[in-house]
SEDREN-345259 format. One line per 8 residues: number of its first residue (from 0); for each residue x, z negated, y negated of N, C-alpha, C. Coordinates in steps of 0.05 Angstrom, whole numbers, padded with zeros to 5 digits, m for minus. Layout:
# SEDREN-345259
NUM = X Z Y X Z Y X Z Y ~ ... .
This chain:
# SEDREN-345259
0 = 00823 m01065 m00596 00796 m01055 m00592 00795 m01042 m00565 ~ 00781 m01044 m00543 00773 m01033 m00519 00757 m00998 m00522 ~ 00774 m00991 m00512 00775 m00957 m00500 00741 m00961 m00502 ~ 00730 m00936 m00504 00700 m00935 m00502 00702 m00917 m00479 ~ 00685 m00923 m00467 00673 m00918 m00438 00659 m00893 m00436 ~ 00676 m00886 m00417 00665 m00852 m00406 00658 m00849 m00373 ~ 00645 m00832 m00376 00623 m00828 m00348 00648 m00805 m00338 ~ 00651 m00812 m00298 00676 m00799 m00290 00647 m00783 m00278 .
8 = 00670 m00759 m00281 00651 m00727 m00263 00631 m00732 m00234 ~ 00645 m00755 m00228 00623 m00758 m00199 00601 m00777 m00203 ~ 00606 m00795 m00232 00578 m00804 m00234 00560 m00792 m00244 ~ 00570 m00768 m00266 00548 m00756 m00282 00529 m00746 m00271 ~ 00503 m00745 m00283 00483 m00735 m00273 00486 m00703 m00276 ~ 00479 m00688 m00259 00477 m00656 m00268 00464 m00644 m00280 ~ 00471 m00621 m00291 00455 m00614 m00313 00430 m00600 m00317 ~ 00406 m00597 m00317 00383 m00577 m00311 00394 m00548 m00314 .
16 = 00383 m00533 m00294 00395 m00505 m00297 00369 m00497 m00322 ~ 00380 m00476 m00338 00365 m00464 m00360 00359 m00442 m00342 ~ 00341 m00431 m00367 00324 m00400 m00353 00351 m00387 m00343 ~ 00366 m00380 m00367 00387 m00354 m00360 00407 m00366 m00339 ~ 00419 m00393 m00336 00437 m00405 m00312 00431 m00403 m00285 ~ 00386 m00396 m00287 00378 m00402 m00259 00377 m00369 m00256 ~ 00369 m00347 m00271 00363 m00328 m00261 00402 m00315 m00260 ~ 00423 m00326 m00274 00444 m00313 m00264 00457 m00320 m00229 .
24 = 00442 m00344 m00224 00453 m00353 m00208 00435 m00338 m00180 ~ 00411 m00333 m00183 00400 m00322 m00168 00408 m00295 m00164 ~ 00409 m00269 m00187 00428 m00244 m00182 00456 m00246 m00177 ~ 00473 m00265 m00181 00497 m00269 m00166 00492 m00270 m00136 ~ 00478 m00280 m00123 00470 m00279 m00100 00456 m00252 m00083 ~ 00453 m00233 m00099 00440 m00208 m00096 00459 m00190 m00089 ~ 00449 m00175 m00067 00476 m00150 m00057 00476 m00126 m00074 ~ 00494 m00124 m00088 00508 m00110 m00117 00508 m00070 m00103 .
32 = 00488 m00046 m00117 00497 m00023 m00102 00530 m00016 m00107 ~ 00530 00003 m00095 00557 00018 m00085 00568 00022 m00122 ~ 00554 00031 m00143 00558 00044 m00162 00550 00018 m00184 ~ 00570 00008 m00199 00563 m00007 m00220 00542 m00006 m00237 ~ 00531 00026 m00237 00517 00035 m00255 00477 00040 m00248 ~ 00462 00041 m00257 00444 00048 m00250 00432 00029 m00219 ~ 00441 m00001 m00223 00421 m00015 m00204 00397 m00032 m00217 ~ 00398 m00023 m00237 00378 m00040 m00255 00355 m00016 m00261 .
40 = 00333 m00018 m00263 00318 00009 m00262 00292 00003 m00276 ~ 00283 m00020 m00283 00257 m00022 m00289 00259 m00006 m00318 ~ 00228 00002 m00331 00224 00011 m00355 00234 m00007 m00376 ~ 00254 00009 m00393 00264 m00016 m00407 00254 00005 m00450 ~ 00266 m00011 m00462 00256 00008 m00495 00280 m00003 m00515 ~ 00280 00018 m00533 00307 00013 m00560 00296 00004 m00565 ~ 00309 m00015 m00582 00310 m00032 m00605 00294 m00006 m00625 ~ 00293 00019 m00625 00285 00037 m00650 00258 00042 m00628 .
48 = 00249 00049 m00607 00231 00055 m00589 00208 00030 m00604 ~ 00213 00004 m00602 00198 m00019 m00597 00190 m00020 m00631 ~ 00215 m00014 m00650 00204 m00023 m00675 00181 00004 m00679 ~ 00179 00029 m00669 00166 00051 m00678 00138 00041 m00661 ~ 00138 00032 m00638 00113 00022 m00627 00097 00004 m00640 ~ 00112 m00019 m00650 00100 m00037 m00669 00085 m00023 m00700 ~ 00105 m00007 m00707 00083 00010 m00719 00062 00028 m00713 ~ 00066 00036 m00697 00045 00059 m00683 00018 00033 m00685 .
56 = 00024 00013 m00679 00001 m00010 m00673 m00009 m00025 m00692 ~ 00002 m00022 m00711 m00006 m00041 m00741 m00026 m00020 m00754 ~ m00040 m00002 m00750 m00058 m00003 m00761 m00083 m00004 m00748 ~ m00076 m00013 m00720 m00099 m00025 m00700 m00095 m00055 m00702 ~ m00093 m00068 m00723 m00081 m00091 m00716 m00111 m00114 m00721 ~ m00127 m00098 m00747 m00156 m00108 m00738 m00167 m00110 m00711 ~ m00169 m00080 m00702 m00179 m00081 m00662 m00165 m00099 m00657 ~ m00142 m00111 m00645 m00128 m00124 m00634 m00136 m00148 m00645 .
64 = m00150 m00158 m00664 m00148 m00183 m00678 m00169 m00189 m00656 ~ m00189 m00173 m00658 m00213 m00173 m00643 m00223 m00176 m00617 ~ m00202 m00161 m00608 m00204 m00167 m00575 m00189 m00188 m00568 ~ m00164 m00191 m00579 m00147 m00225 m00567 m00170 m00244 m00593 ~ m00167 m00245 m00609 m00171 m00263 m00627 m00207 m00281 m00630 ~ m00229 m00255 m00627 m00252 m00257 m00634 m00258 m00253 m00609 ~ m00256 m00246 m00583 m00263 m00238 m00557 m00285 m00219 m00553 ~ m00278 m00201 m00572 m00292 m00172 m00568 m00290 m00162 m00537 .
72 = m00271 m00168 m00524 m00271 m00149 m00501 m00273 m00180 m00481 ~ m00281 m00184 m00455 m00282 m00203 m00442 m00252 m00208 m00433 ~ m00243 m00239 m00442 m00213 m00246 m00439 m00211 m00245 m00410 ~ m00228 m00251 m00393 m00217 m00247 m00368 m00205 m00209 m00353 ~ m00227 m00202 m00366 m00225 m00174 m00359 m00200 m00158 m00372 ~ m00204 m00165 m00393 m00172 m00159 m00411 m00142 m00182 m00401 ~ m00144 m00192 m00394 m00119 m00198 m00374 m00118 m00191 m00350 ~ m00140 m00181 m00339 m00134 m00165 m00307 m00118 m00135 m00307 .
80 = m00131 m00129 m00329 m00118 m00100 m00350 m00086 m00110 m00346 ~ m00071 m00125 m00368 m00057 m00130 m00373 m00033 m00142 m00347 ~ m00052 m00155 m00325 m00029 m00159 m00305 m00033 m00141 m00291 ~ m00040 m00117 m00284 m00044 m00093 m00275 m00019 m00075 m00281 ~ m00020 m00079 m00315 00003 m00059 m00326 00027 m00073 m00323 ~ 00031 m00104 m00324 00058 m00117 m00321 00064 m00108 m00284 ~ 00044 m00110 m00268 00063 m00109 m00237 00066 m00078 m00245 ~ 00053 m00059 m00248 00063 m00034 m00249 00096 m00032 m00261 .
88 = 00098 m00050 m00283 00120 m00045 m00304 00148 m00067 m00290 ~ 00131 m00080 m00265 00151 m00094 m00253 00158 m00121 m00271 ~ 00149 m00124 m00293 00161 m00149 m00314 00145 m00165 m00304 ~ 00170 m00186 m00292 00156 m00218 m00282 00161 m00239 m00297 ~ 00166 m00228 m00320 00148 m00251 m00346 00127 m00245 m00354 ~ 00121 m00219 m00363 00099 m00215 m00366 00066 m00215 m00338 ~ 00080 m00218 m00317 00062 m00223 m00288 00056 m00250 m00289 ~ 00084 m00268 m00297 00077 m00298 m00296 00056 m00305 m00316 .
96 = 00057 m00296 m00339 00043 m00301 m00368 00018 m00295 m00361 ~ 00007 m00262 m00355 m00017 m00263 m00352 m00031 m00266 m00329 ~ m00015 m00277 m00308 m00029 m00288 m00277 m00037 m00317 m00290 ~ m00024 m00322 m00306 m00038 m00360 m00318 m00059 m00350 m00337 ~ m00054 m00333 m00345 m00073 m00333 m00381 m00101 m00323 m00363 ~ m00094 m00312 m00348 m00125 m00297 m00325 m00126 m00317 m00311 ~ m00120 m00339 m00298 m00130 m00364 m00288 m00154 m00380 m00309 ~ m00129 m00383 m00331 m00146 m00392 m00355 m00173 m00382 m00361 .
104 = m00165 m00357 m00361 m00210 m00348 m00367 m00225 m00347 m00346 ~ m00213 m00362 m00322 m00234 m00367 m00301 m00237 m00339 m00274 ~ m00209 m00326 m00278 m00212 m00307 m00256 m00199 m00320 m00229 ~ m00207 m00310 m00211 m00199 m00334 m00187 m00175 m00319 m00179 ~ m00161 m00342 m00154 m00133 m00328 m00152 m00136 m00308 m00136 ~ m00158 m00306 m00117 m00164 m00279 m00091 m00171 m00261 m00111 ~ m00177 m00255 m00134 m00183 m00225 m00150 m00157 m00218 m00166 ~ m00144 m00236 m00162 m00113 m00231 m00181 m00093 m00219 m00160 .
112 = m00103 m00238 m00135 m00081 m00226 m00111 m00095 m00196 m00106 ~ m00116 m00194 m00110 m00111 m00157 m00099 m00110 m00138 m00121 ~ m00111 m00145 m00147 m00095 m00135 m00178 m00064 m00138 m00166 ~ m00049 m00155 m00160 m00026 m00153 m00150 m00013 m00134 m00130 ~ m00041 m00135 m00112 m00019 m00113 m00084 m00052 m00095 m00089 ~ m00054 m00085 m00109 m00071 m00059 m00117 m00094 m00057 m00096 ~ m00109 m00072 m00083 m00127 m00072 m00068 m00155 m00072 m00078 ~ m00168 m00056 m00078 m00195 m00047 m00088 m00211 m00070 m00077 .
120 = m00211 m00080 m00055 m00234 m00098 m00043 m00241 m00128 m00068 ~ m00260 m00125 m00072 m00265 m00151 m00078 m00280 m00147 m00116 ~ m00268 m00123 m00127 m00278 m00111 m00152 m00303 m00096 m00151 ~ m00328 m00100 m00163 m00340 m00068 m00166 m00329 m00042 m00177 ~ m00339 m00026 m00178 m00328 00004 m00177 m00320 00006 m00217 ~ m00335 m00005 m00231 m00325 m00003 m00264 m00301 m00020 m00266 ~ m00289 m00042 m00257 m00269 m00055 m00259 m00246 m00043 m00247 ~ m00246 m00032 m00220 m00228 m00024 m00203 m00224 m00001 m00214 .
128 = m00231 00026 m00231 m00232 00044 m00253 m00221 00039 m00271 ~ m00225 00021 m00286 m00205 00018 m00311 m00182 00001 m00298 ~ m00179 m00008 m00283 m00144 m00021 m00267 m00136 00001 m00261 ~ m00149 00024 m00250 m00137 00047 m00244 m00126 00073 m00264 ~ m00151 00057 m00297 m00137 00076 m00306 m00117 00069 m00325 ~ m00120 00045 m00326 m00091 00039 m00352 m00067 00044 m00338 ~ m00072 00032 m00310 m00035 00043 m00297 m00037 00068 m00290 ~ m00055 00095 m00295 m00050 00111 m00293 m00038 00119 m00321 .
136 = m00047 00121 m00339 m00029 00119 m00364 m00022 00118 m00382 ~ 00003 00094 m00365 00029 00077 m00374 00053 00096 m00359 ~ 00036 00102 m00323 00051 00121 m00312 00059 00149 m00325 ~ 00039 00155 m00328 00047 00180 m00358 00046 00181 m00377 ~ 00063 00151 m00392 00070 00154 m00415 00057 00150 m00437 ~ 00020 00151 m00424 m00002 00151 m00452 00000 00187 m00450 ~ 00000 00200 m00437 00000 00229 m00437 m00026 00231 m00421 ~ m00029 00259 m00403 m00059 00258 m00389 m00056 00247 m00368 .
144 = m00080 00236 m00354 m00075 00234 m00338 m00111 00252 m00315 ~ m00115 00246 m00294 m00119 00260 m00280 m00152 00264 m00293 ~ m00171 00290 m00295 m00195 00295 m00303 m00212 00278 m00294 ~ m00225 00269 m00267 m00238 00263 m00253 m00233 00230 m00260 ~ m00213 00221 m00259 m00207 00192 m00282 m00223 00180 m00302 ~ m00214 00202 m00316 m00223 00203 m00339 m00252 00207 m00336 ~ m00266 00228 m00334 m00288 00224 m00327 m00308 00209 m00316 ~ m00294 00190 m00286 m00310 00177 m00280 m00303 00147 m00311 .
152 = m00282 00145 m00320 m00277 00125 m00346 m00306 00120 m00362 ~ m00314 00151 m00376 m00338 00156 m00387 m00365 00152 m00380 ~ m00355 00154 m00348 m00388 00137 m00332 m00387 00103 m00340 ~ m00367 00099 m00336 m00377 00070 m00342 m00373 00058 m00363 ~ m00361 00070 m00387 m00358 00048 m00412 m00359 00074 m00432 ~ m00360 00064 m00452 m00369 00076 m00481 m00338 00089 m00489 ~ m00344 00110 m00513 m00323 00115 m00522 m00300 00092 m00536 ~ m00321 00074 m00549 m00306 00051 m00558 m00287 00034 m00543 .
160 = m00304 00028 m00527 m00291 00010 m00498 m00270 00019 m00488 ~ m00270 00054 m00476 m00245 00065 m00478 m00230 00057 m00490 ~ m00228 00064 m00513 m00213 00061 m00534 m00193 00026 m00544 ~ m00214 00009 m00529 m00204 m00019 m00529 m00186 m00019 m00503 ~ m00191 m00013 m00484 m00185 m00008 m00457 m00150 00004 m00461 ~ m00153 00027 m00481 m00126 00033 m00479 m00113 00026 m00498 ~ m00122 00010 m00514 m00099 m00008 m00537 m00084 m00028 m00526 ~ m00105 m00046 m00496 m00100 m00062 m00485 m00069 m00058 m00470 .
168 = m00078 m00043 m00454 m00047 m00021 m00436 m00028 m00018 m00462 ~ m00021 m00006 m00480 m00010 m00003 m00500 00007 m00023 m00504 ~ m00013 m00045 m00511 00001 m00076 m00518 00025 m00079 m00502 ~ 00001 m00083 m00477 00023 m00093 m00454 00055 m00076 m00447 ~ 00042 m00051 m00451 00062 m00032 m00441 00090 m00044 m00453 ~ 00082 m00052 m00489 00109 m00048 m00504 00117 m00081 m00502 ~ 00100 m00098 m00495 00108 m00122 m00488 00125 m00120 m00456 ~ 00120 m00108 m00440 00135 m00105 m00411 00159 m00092 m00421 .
176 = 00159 m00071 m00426 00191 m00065 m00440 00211 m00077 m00452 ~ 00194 m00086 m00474 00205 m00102 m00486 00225 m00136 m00466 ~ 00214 m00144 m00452 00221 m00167 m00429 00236 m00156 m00410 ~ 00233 m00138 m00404 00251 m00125 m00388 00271 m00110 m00387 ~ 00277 m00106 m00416 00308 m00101 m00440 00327 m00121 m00432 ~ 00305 m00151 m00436 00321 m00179 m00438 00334 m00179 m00407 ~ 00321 m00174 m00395 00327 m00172 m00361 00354 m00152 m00352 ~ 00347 m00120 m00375 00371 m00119 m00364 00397 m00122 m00377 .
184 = 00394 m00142 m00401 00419 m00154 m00402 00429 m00170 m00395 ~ 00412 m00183 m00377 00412 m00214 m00351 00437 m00180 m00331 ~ 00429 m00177 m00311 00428 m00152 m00302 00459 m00127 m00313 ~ 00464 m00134 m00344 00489 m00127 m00343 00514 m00153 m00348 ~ 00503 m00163 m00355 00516 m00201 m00353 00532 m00206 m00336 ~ 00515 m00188 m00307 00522 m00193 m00278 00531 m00177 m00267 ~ 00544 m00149 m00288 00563 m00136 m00272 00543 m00105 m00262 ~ 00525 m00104 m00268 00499 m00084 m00257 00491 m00072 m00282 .
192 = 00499 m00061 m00297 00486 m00055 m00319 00471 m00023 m00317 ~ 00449 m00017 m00334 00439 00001 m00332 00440 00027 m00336 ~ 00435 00057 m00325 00450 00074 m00341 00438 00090 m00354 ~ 00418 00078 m00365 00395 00081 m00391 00389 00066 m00420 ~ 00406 00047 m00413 00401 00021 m00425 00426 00013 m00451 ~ 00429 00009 m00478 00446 00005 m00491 00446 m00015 m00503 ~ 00474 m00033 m00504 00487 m00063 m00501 00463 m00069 m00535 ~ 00470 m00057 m00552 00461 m00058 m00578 00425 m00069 m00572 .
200 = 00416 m00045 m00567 00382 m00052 m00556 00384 m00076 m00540 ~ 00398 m00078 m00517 00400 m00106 m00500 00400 m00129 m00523 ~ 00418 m00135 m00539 00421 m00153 m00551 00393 m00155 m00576 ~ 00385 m00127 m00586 00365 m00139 m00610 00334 m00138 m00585 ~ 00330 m00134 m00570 00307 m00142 m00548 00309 m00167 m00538 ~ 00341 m00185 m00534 00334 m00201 m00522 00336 m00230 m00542 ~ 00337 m00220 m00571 00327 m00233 m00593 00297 m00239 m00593 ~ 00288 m00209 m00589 00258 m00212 m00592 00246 m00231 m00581 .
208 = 00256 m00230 m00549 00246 m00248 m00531 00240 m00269 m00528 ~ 00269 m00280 m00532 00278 m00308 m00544 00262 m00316 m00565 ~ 00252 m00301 m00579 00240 m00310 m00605 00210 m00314 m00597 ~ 00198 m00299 m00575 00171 m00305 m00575 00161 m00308 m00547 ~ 00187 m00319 m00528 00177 m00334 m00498 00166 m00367 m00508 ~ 00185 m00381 m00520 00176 m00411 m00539 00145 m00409 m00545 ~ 00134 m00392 m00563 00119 m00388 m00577 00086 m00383 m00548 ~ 00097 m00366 m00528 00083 m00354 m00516 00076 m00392 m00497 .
216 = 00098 m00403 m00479 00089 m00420 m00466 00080 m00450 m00474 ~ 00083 m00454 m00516 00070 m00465 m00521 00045 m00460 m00531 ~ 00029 m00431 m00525 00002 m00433 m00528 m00012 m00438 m00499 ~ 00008 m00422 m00469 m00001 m00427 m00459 m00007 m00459 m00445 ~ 00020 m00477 m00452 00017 m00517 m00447 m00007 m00521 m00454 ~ m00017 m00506 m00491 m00040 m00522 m00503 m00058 m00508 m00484 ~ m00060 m00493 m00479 m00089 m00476 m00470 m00096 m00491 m00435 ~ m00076 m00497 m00422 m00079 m00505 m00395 m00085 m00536 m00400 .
224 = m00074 m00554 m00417 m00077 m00581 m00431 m00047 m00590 m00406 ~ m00031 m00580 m00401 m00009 m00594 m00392 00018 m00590 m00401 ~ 00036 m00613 m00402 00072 m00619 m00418 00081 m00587 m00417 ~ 00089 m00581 m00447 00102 m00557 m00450 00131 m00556 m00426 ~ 00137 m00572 m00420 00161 m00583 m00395 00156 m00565 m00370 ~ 00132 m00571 m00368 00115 m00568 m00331 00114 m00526 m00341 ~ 00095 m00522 m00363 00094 m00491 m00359 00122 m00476 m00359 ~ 00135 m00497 m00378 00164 m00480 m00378 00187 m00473 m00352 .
232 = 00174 m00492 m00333 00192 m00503 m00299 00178 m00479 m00288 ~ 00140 m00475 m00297 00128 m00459 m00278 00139 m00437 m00286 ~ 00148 m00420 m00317 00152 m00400 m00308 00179 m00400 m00301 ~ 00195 m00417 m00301 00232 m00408 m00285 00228 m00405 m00254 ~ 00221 m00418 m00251 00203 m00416 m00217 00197 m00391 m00213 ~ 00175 m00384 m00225 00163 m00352 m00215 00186 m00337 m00217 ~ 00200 m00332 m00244 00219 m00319 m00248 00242 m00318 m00228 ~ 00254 m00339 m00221 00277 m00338 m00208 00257 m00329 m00174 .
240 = 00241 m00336 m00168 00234 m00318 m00142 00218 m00304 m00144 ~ 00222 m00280 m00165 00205 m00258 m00163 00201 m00243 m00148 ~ 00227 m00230 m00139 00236 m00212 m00115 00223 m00217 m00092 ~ 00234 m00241 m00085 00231 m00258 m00058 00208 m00245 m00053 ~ 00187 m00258 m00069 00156 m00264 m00064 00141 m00237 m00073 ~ 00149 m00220 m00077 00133 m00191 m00090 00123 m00177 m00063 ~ 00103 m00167 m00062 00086 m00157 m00044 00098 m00134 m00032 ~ 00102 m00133 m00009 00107 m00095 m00004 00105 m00076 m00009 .
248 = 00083 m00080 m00014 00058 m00062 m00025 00062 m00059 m00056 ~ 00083 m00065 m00068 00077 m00078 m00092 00068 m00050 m00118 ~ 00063 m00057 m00135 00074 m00035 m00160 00090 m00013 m00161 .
């Protein structure tokens, strides 16, 4: 019987780099600080942080049905919210996700680029107010933030609207953390690990992730009408040149 036939190393074709092969390969390439510890820095959350948020939010889970689900709040306007709080939070999955999902409801790319490098021109004064005030705070936590904020908040939208306004930030907040757990266990993978950050949470966050990035860029394939293939390349793309391409100015 004749040997069965094997493909020698220089004919094989190579192999597609995956998300995690392309973004290790990209921080391997990254100049490492002096101190193993503490080069990773974005806002990251426990595994006990994230499950206590998810409750804090389940009994807004009607509101929430409402504003993503029934479009109580205008989807465009509520994803400018939302990539507002992702560049603040630095999470460039969450920047890639809702820079498409805000394409999707028809916001153009010149109103997204100055949501990105925080540029007032191009918003009226009620829009550019609530971008100012959800990343004001996320910056503090959901604690106070400045009177005159707030106040002018009340000039332009209802108590309700408020109130939608900051469930929105909320969402996002614990969704950016949450992605950015997964990151820094990309981040201690590579020798950089964080000195905030614990291996245990790393691992049940970057479950989470895993569990609901699939989920996330097959609504976004259906919603754009193109190959779950093509969104999944677009977001490794963004991802692996986040850095590169991030504004000066940035977040």
């Amino acid at each position: 019987m004749p040997a069965p036939k094997t493909r020698s190393s220089a004919g094989a074709k190579p192999k597609k780099p995956g998300l995690v092969s392309a973004v290790r390969k990209r921080k391997a390439g990254a100049t490492k600080p002096k101190s193993s510890f503490g080069g990773y820095r974005k806002r990251t959350t426990t595994a006990r942080e994230f499950a206590g948020s998810i409750h804090q939010l389940m009994p807004q889970a009607h509101e929430i049905y409402r504003i993503w689900g029934r479009h109580q709040m205008d989807p465009g306007f509520r994803e400018e919210l939302m990539l507002a709080v992702a560049k603040l939070n630095d999470c460039r999955y969450c920047t890639w996700g809702h820079h498409e999902w805000a394409q999707l409801s028809g916001i153009p790319e010149e109103e997204l680029a100055h949501i990105e490098n925080m540029d007032p021109r191009g918003f009226d004064r009620s829009k550019w107010v609530a971008i100012s005030y959800v990343r004001a705070l996320v910056s503090a936590n959901f604690g106070d933030v400045s009177p005159e904020l707030r106040e002018e908040m009340t000039q332009h939208y209802s108590a309700q609207e408020v109130r939608e306004i900051e469930l929105v930030a909320r969402v996002m907040d614990v969704s950016n953390r949450g992605a950015n757990t997964w990151d820094a266990m990309l981040s201690r993978i590579n020798g950089n690990p964080a000195n905030d950050s614990r291996l245990f949470d790393e691992i049940v966050m970057s479950g989470v992730f895993w569990t609901a990035a699939p989920v996330i860029v097959l609504v976004l394939a259906r919603g754009s009408k193109r190959p779950y293939r093509q969104v999944w390349k677009s977001m490794l793309d963004y991802v692996t040149h986040y850095e590169a391409s991030k504004p000066q100015s940035a977040a």
